[in-house]
mmCIF file of the N, C-alpha and C atoms, coordinates in Angstrom:
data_MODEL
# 
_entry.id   MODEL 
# 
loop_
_atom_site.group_PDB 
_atom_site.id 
_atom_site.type_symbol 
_atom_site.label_atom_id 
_atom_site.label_alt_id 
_atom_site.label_comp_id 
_atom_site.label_asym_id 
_atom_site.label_entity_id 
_atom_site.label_seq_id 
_atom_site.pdbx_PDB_ins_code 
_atom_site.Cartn_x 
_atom_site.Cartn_y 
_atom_site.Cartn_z 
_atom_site.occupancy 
_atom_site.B_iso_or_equiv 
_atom_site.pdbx_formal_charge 
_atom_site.auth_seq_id 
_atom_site.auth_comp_id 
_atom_site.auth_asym_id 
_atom_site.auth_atom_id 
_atom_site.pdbx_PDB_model_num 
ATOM 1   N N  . UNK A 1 1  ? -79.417 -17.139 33.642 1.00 0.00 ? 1  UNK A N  1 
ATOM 2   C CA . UNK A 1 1  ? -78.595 -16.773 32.505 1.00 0.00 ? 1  UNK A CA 1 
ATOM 3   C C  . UNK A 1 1  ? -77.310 -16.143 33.018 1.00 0.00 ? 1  UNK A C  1 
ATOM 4   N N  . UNK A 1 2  ? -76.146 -16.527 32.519 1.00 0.00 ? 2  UNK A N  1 
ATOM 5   C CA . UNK A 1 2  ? -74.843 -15.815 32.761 1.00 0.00 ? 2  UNK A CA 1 
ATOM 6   C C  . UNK A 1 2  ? -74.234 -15.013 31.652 1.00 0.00 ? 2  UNK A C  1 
ATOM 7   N N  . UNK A 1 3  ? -74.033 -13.831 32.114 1.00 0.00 ? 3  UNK A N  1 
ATOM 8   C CA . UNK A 1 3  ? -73.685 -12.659 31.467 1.00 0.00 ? 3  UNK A CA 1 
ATOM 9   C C  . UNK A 1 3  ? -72.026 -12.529 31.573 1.00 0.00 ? 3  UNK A C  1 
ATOM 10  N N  . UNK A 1 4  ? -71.407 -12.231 30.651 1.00 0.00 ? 4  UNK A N  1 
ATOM 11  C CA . UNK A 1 4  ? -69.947 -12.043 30.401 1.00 0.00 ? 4  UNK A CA 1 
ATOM 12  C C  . UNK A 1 4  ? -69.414 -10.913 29.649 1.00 0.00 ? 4  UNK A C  1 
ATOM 13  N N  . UNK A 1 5  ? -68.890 -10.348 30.168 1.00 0.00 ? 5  UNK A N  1 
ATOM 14  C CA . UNK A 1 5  ? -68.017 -8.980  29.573 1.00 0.00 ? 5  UNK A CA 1 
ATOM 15  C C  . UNK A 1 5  ? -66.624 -8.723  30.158 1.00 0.00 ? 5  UNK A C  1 
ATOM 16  N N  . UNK A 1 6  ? -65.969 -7.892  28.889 1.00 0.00 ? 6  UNK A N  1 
ATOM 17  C CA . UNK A 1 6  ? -64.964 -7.852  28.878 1.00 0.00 ? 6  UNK A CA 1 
ATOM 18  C C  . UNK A 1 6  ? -64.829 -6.119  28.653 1.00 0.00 ? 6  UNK A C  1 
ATOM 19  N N  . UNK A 1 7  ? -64.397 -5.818  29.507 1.00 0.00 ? 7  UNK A N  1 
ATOM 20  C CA . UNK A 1 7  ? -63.823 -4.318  29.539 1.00 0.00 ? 7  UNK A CA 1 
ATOM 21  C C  . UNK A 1 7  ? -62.175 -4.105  29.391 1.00 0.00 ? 7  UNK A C  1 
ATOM 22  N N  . UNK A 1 8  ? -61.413 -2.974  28.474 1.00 0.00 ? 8  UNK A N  1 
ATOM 23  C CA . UNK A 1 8  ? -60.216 -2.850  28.351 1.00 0.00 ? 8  UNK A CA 1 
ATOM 24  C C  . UNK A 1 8  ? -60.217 -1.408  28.199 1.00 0.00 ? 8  UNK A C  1 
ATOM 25  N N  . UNK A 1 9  ? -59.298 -0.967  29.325 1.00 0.00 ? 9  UNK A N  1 
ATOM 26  C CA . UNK A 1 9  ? -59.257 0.577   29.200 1.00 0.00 ? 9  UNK A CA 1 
ATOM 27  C C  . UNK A 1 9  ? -57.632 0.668   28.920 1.00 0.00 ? 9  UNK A C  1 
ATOM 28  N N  . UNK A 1 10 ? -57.297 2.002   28.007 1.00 0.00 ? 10 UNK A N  1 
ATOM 29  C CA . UNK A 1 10 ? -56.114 2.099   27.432 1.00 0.00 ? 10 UNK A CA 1 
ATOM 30  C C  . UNK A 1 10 ? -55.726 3.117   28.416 1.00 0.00 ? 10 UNK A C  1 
ATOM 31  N N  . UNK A 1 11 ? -54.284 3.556   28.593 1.00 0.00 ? 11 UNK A N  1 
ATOM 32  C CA . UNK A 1 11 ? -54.172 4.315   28.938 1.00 0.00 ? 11 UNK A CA 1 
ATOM 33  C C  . UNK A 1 11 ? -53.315 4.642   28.269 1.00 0.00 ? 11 UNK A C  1 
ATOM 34  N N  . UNK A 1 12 ? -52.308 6.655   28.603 1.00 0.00 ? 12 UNK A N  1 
ATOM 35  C CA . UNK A 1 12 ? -51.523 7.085   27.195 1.00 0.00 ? 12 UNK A CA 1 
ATOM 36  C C  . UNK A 1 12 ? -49.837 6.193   28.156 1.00 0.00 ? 12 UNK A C  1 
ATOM 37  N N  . UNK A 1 13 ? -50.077 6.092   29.433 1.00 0.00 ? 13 UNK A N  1 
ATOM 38  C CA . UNK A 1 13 ? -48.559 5.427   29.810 1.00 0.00 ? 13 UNK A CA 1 
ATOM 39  C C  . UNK A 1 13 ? -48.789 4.607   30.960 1.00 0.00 ? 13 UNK A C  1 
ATOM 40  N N  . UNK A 1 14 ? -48.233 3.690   31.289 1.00 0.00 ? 14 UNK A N  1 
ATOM 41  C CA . UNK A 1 14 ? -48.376 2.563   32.016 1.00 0.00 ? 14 UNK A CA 1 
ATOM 42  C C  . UNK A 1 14 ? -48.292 3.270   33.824 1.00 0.00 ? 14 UNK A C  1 
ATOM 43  N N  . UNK A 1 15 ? -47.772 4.514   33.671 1.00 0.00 ? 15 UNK A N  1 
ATOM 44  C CA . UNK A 1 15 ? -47.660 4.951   35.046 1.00 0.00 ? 15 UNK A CA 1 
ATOM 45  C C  . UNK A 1 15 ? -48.945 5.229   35.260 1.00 0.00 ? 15 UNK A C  1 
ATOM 46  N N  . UNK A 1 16 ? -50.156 5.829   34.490 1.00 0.00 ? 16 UNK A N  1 
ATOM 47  C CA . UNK A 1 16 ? -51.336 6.399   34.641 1.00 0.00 ? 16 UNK A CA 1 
ATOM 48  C C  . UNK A 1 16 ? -52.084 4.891   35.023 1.00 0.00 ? 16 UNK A C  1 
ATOM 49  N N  . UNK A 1 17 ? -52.107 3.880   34.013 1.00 0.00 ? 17 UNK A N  1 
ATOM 50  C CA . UNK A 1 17 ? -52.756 2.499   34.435 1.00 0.00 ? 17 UNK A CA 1 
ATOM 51  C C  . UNK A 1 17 ? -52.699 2.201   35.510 1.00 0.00 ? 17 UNK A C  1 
ATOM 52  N N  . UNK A 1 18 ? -51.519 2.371   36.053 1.00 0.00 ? 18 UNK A N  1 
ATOM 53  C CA . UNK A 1 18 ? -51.214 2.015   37.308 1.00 0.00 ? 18 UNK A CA 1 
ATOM 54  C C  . UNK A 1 18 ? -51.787 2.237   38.182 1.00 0.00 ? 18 UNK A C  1 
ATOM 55  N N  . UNK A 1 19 ? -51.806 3.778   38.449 1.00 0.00 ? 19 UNK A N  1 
ATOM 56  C CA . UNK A 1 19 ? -52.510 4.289   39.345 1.00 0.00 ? 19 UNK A CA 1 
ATOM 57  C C  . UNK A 1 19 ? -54.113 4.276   39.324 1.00 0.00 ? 19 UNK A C  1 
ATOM 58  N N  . UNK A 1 20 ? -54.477 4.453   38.297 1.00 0.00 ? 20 UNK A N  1 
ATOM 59  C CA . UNK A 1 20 ? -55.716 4.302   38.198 1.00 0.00 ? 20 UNK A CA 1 
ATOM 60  C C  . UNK A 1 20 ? -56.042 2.783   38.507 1.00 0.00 ? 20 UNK A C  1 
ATOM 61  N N  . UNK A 1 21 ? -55.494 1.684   38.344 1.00 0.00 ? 21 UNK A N  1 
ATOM 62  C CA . UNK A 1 21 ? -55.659 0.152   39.005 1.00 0.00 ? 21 UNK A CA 1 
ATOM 63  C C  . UNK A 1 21 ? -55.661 0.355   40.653 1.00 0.00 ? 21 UNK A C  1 
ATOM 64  N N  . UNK A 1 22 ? -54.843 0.795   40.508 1.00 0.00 ? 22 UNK A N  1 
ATOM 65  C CA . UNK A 1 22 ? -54.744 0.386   41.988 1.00 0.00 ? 22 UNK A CA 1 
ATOM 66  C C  . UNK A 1 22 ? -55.894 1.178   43.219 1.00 0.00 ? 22 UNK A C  1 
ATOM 67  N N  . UNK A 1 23 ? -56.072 2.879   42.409 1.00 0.00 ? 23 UNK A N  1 
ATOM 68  C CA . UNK A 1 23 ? -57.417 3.528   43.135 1.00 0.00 ? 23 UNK A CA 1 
ATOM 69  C C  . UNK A 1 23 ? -58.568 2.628   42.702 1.00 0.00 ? 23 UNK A C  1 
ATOM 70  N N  . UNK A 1 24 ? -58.766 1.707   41.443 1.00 0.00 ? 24 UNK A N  1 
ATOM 71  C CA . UNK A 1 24 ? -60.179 0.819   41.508 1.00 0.00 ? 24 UNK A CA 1 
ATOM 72  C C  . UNK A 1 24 ? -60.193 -0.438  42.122 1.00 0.00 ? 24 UNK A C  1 
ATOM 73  N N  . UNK A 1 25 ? -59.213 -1.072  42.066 1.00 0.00 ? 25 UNK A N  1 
ATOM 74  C CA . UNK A 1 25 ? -58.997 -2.060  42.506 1.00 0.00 ? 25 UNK A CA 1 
ATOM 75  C C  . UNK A 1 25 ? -59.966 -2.345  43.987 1.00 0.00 ? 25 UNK A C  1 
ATOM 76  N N  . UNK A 1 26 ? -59.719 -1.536  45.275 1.00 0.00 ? 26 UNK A N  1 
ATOM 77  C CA . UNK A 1 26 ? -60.232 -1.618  46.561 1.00 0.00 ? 26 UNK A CA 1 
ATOM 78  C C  . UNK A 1 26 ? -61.713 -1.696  46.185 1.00 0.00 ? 26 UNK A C  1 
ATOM 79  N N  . UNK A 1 27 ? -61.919 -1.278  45.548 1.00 0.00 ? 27 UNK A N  1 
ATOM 80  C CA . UNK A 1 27 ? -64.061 -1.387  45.678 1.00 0.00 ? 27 UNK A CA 1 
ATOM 81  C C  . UNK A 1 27 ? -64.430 -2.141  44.506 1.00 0.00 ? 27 UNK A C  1 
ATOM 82  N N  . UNK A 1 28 ? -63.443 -2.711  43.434 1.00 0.00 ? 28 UNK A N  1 
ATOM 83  C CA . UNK A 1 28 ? -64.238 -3.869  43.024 1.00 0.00 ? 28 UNK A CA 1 
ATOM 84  C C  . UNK A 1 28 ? -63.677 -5.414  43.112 1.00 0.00 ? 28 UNK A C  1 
ATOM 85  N N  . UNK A 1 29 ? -62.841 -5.434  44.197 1.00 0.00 ? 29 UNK A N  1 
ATOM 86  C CA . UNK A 1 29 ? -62.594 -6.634  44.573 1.00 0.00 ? 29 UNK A CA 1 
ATOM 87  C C  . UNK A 1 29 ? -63.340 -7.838  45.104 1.00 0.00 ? 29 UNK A C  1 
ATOM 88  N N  . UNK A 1 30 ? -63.298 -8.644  44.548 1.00 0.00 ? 30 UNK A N  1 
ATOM 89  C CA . UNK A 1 30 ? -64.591 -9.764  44.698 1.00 0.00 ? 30 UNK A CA 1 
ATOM 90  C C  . UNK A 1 30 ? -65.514 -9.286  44.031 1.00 0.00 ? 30 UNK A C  1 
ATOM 91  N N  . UNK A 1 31 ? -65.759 -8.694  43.502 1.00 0.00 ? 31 UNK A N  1 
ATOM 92  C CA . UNK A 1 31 ? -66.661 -8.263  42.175 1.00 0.00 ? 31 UNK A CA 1 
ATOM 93  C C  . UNK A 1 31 ? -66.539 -8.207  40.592 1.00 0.00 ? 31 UNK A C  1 
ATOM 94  N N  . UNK A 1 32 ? -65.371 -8.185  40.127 1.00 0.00 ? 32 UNK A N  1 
ATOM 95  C CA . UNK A 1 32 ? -65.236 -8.457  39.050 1.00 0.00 ? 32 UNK A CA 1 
ATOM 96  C C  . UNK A 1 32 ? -63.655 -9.004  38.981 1.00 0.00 ? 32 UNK A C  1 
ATOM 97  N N  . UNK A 1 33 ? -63.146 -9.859  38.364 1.00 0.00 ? 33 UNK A N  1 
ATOM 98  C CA . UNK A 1 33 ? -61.635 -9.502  37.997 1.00 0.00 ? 33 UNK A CA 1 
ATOM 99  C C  . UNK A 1 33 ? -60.810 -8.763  37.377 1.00 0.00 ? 33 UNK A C  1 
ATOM 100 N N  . UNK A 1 34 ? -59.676 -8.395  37.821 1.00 0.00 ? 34 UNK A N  1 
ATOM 101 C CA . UNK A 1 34 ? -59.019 -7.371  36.699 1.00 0.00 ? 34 UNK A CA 1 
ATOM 102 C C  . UNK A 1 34 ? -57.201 -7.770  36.874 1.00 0.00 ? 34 UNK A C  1 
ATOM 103 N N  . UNK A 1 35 ? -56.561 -7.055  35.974 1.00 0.00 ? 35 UNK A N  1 
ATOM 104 C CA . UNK A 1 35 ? -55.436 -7.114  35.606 1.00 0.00 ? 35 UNK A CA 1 
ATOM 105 C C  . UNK A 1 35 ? -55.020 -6.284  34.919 1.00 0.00 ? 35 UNK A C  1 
ATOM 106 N N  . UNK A 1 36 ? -53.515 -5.864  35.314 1.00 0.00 ? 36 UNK A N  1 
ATOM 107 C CA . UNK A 1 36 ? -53.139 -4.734  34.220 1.00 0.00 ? 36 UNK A CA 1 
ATOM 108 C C  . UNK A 1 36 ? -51.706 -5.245  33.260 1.00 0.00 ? 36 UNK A C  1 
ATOM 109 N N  . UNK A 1 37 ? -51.831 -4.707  32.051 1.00 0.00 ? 37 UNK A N  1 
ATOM 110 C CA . UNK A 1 37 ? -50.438 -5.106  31.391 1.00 0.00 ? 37 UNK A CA 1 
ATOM 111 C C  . UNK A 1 37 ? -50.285 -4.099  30.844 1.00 0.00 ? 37 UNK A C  1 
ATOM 112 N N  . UNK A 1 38 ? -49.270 -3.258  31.253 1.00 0.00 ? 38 UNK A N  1 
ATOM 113 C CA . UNK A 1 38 ? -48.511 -1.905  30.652 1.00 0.00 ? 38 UNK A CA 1 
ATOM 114 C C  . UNK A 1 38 ? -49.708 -0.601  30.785 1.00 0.00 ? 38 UNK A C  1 
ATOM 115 N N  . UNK A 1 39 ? -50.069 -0.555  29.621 1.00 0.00 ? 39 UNK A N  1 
ATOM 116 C CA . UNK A 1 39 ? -51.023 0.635   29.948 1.00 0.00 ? 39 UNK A CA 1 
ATOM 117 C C  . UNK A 1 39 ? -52.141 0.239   29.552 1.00 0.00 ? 39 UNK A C  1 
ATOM 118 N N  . UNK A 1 40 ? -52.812 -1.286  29.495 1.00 0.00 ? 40 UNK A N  1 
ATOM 119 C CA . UNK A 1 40 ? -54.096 -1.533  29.793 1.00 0.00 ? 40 UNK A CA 1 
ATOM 120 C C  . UNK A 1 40 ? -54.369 -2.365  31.168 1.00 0.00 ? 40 UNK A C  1 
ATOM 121 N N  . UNK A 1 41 ? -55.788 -1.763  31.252 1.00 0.00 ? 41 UNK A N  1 
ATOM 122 C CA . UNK A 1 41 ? -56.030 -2.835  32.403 1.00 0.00 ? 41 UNK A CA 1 
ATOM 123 C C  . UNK A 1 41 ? -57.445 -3.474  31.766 1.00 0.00 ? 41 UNK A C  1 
ATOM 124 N N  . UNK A 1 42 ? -57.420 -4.343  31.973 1.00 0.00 ? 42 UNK A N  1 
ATOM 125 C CA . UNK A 1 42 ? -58.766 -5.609  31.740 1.00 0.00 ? 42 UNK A CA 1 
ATOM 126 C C  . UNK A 1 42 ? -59.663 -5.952  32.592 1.00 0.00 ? 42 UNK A C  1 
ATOM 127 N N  . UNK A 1 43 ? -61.333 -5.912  32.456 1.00 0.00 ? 43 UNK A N  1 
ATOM 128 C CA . UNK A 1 43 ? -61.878 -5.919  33.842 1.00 0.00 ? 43 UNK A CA 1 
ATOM 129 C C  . UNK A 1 43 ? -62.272 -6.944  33.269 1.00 0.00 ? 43 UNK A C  1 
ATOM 130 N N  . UNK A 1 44 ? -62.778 -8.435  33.527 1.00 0.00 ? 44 UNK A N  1 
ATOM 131 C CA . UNK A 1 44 ? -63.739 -9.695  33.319 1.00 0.00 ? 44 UNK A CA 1 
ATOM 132 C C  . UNK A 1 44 ? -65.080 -9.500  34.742 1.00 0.00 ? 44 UNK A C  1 
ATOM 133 N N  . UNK A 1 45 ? -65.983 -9.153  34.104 1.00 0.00 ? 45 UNK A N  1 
ATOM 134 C CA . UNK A 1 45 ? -66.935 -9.298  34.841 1.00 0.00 ? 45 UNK A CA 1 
ATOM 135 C C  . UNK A 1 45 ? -67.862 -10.541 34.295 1.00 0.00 ? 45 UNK A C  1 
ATOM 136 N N  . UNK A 1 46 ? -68.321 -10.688 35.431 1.00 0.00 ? 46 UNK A N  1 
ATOM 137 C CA . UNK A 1 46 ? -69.690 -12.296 35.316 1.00 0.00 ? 46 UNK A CA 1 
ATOM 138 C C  . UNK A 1 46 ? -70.596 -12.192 36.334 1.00 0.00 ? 46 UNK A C  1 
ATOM 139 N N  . UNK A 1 47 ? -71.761 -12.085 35.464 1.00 0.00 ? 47 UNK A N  1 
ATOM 140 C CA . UNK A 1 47 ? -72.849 -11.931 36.526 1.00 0.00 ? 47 UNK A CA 1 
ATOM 141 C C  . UNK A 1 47 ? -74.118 -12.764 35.954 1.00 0.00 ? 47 UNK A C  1 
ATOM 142 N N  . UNK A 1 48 ? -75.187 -12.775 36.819 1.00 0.00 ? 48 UNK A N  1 
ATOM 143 C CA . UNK A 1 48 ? -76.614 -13.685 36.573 1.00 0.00 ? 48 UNK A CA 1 
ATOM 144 C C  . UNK A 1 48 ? -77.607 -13.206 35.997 1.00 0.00 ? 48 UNK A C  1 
ATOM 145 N N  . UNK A 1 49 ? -77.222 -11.686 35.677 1.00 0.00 ? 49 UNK A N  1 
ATOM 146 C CA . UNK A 1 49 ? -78.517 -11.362 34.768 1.00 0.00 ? 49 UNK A CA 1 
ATOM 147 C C  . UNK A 1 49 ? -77.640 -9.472  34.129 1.00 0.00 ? 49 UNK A C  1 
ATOM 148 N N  . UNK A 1 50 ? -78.595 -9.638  33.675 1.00 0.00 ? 50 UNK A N  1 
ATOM 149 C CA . UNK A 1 50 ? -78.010 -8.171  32.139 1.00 0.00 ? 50 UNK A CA 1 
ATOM 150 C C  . UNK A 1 50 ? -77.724 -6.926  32.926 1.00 0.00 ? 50 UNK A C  1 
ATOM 151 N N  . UNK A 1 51 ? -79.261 -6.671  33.903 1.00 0.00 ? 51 UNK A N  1 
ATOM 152 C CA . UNK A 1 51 ? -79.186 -5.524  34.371 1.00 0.00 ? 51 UNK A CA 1 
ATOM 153 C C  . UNK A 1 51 ? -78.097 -5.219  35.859 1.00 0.00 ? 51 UNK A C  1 
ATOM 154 N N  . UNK A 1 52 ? -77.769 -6.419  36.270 1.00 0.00 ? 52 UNK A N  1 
ATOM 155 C CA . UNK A 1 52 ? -76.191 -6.614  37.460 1.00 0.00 ? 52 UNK A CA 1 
ATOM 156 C C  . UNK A 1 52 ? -75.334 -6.194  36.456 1.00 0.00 ? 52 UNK A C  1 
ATOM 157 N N  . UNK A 1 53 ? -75.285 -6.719  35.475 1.00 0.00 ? 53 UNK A N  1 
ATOM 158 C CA . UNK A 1 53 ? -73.830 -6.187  34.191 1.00 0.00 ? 53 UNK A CA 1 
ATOM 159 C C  . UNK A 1 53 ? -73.803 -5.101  34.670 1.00 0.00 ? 53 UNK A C  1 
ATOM 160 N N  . UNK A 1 54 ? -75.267 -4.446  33.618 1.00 0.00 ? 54 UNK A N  1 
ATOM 161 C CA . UNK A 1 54 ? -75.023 -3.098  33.361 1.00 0.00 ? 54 UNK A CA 1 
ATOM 162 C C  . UNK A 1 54 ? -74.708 -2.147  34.064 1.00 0.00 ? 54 UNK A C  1 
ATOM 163 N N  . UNK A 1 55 ? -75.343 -2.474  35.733 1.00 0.00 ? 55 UNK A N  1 
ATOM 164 C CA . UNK A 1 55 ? -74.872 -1.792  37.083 1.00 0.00 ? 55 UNK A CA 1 
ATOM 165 C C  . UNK A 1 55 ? -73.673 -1.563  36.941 1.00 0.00 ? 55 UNK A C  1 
ATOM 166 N N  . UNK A 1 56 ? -73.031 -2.771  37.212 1.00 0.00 ? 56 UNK A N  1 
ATOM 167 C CA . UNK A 1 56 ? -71.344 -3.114  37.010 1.00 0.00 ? 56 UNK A CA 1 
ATOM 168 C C  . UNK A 1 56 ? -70.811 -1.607  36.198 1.00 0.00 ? 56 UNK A C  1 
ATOM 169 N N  . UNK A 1 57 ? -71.011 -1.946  35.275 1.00 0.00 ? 57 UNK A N  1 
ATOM 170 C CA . UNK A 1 57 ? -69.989 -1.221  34.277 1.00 0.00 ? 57 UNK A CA 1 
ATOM 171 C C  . UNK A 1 57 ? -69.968 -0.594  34.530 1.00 0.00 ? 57 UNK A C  1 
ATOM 172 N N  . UNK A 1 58 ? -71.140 0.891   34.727 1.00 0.00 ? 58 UNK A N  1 
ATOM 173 C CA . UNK A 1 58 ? -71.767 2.259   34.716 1.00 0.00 ? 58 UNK A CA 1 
ATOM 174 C C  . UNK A 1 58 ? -70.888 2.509   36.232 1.00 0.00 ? 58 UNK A C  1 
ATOM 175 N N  . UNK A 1 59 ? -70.680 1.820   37.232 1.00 0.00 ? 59 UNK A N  1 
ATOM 176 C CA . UNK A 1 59 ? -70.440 1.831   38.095 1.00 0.00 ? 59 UNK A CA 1 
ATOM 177 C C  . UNK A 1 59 ? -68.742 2.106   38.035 1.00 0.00 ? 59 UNK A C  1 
ATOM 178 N N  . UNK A 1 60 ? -68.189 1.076   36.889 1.00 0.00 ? 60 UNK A N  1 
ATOM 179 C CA . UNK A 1 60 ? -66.938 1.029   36.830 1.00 0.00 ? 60 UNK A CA 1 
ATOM 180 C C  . UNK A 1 60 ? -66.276 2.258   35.762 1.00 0.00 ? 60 UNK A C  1 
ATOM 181 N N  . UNK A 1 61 ? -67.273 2.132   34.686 1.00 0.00 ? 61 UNK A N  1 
ATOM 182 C CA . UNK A 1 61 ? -66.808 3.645   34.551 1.00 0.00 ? 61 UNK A CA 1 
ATOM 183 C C  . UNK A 1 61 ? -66.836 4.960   35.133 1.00 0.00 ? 61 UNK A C  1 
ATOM 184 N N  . UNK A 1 62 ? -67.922 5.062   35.528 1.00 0.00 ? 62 UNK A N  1 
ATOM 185 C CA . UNK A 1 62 ? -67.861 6.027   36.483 1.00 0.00 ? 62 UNK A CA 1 
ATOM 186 C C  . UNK A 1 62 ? -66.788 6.934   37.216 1.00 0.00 ? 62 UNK A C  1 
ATOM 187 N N  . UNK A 1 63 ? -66.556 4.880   38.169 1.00 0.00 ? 63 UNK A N  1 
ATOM 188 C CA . UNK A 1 63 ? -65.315 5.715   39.386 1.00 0.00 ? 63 UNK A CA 1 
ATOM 189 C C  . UNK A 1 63 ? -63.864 5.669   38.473 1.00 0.00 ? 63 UNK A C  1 
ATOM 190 N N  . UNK A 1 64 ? -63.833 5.200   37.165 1.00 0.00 ? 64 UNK A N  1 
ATOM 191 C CA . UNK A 1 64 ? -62.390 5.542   36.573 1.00 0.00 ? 64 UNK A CA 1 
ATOM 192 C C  . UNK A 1 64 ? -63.019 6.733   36.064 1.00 0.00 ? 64 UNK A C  1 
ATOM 193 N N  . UNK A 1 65 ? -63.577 7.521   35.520 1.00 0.00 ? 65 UNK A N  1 
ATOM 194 C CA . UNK A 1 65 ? -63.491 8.702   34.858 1.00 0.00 ? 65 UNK A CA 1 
ATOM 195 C C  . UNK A 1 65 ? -63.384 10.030  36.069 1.00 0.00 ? 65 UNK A C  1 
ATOM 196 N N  . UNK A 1 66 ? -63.656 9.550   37.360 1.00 0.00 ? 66 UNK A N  1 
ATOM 197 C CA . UNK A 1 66 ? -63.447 10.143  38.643 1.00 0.00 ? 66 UNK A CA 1 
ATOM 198 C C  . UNK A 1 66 ? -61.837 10.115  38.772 1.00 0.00 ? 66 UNK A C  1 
ATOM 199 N N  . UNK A 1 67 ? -61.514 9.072   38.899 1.00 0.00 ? 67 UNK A N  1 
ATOM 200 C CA . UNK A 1 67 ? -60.054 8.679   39.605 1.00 0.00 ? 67 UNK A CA 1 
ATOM 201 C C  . UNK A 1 67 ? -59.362 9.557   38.117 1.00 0.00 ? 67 UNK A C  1 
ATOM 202 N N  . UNK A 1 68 ? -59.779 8.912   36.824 1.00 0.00 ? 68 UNK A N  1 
ATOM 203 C CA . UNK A 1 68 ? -58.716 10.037  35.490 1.00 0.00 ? 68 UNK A CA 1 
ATOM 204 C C  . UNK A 1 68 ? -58.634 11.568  35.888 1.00 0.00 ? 68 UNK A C  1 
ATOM 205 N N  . UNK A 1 69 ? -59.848 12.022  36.644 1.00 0.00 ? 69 UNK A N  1 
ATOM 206 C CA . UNK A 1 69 ? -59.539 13.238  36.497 1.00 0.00 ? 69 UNK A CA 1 
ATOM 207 C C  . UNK A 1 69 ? -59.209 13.791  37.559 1.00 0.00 ? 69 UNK A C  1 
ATOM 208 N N  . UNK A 1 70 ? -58.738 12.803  38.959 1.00 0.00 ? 70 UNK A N  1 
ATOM 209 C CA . UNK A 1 70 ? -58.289 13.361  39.575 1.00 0.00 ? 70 UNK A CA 1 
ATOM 210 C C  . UNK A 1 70 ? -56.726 13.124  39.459 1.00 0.00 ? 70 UNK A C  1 
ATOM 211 N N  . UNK A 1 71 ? -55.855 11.870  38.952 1.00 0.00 ? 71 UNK A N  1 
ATOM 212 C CA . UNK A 1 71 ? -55.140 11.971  37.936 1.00 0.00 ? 71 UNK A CA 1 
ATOM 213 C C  . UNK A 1 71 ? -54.134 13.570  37.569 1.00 0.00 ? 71 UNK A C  1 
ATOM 214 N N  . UNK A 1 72 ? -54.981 13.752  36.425 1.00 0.00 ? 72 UNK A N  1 
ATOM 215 C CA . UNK A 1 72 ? -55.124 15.184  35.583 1.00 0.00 ? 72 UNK A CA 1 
ATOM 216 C C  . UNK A 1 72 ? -54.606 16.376  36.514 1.00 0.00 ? 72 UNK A C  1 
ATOM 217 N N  . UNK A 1 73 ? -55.492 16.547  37.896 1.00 0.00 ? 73 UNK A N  1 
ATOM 218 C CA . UNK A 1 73 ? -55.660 17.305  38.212 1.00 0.00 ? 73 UNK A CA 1 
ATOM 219 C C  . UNK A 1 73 ? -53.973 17.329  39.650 1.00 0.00 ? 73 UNK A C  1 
ATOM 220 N N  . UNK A 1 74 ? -53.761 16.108  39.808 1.00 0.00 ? 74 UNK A N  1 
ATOM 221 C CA . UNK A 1 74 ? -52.233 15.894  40.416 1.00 0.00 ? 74 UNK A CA 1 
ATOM 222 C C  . UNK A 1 74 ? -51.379 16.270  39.132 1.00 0.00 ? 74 UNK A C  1 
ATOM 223 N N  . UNK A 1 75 ? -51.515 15.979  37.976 1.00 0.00 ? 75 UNK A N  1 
ATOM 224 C CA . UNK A 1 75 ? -50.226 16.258  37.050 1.00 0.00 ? 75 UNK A CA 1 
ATOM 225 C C  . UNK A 1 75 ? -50.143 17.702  37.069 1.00 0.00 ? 75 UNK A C  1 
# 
């Protein structure tokens, strides 16, 4: 079975997207796709079964709610 999701994180300005792309970018490369336009970025993940998704995500939110608050903590 192939699993498909679509993740879109907002951000409040395209400088924050940015940075936050580019700190996730290195560890999920070849693992999911992504792209950013202004102050969203888009993750397309595809995987072979539910519970790889769910890894995925938990994984991907994770290290952005890490990287936001370190972010925060440079402003």
């Amino acid at each position: 079975m192939k699993v498909k999701s679509r993740i879109e994180l907002k951000f409040k300005t395209s400088e924050d997207a940015e940075i936050i792309y580019k700190t996730l970018e290195v560890d999920n490369e070849n693992f999911l796709d992504s792209k950013i336009s202004n102050n969203i970025i888009t993750y397309e993940i595809n995987n072979d079964s539910l519970s790889t998704t769910l890894a995925t995500i938990d994984d991907l939110i994770a290290c952005e709610i890490l990287s936001e608050k370190i972010t925060t903590i440079k402003k």
